[in-house]
C-alpha positions as a Markdown table, in Angstrom:
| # | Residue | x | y | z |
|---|---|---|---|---|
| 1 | Unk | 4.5 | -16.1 | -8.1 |
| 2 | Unk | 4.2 | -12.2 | -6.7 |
| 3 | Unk | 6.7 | -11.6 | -4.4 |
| 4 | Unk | 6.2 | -9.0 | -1.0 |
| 5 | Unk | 9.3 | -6.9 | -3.2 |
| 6 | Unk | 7.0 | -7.2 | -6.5 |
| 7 | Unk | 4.6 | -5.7 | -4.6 |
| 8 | Unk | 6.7 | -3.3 | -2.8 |
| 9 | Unk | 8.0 | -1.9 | -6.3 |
| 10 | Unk | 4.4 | -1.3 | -7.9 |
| 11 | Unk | 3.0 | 0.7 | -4.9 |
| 12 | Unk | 6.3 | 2.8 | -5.1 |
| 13 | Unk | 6.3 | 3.3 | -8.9 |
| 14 | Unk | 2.8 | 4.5 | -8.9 |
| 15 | Unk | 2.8 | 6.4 | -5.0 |
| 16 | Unk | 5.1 | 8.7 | -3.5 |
| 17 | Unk | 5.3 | 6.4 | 0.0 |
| 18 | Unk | 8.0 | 7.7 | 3.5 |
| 19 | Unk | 7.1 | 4.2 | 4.5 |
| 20 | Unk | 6.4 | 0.8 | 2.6 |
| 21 | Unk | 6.1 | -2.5 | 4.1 |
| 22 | Unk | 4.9 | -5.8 | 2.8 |
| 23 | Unk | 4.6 | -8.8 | 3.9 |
| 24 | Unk | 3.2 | -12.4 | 2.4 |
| 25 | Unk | 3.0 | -15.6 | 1.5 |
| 26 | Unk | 2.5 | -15.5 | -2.1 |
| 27 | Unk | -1.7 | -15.3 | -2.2 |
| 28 | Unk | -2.3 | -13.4 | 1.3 |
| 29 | Unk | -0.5 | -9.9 | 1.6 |
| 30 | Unk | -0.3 | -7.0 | 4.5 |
| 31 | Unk | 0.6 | -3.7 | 3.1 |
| 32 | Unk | 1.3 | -0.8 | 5.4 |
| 33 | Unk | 1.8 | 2.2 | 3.1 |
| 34 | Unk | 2.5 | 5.9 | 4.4 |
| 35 | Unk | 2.3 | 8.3 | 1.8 |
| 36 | Unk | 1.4 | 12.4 | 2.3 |
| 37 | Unk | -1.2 | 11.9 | -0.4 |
| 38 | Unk | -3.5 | 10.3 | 2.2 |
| 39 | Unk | -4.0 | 13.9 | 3.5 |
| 40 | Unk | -7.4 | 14.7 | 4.2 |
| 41 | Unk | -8.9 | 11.4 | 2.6 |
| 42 | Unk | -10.9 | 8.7 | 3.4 |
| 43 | Unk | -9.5 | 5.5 | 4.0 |
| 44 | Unk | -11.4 | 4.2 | 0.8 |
| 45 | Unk | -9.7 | 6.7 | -1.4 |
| 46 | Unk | -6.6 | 6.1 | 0.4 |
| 47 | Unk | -7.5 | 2.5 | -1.0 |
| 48 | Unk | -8.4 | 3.3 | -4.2 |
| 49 | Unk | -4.7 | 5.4 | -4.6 |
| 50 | Unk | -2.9 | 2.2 | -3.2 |
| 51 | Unk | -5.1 | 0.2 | -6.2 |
| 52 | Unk | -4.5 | 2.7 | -8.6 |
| 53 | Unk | -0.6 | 2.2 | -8.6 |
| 54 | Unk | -0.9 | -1.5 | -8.4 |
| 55 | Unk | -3.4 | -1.1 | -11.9 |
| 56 | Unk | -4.1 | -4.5 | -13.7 |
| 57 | Unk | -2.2 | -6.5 | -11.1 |
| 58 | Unk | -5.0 | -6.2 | -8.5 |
| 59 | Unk | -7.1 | -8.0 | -10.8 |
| 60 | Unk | -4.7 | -10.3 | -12.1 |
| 61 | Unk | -1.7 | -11.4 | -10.0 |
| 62 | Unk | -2.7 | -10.5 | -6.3 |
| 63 | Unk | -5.4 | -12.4 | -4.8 |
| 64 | Unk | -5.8 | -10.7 | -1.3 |
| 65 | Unk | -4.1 | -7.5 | 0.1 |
| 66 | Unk | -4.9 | -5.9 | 3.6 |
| 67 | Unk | -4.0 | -2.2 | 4.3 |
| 68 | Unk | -3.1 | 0.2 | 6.8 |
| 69 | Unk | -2.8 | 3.2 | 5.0 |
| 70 | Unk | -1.9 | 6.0 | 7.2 |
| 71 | Unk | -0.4 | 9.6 | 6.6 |
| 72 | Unk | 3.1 | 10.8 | 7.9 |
| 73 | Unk | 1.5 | 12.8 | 11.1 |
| 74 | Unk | -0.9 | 9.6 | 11.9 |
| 75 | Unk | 2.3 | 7.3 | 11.6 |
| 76 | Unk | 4.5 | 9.6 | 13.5 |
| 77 | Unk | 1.9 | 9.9 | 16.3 |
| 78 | Unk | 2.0 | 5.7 | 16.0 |
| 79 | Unk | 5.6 | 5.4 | 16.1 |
| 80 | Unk | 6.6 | 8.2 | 17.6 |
């Protein structure tokens, strides 16, 4: 079974991220993801970056993943 850590390390092999967080049970996961290559893109290429580092998995091993992808500045102004 994927694990929120499985998860967690695919993003980050394939993404440079300042913040990574996921959370699940198993079949259902929330991903928030911070990474400075959302810069001036859309949130469905900030998706499509996020999918590109998980590769085969999305297809195979993770059944449903939410996201809040956000760059450093948006989560700063969030968080700050």
């Amino acid at each position: 079974m994927v694990t929120p850590q499985d998860i967690e390390a695919w993003i980050r092999a394939g993404l440079a991220c300042d913040v990574l967080r996921v959370d699940g049970d198993g079949h259902h996961f929330e991903a928030v993801v911070v990474s400075p290559a959302f810069r001036d893109k859309l949130p469905v290429a900030r998706h499509q970056l996020v999918y590109q580092a998980l590769g085969e998995r999305m297809k195979a091993d993770i059944h449903a993943l939410s996201m809040q992808t956000l760059t450093p500045e948006e989560w700063a102004a969030r968080n700050g």
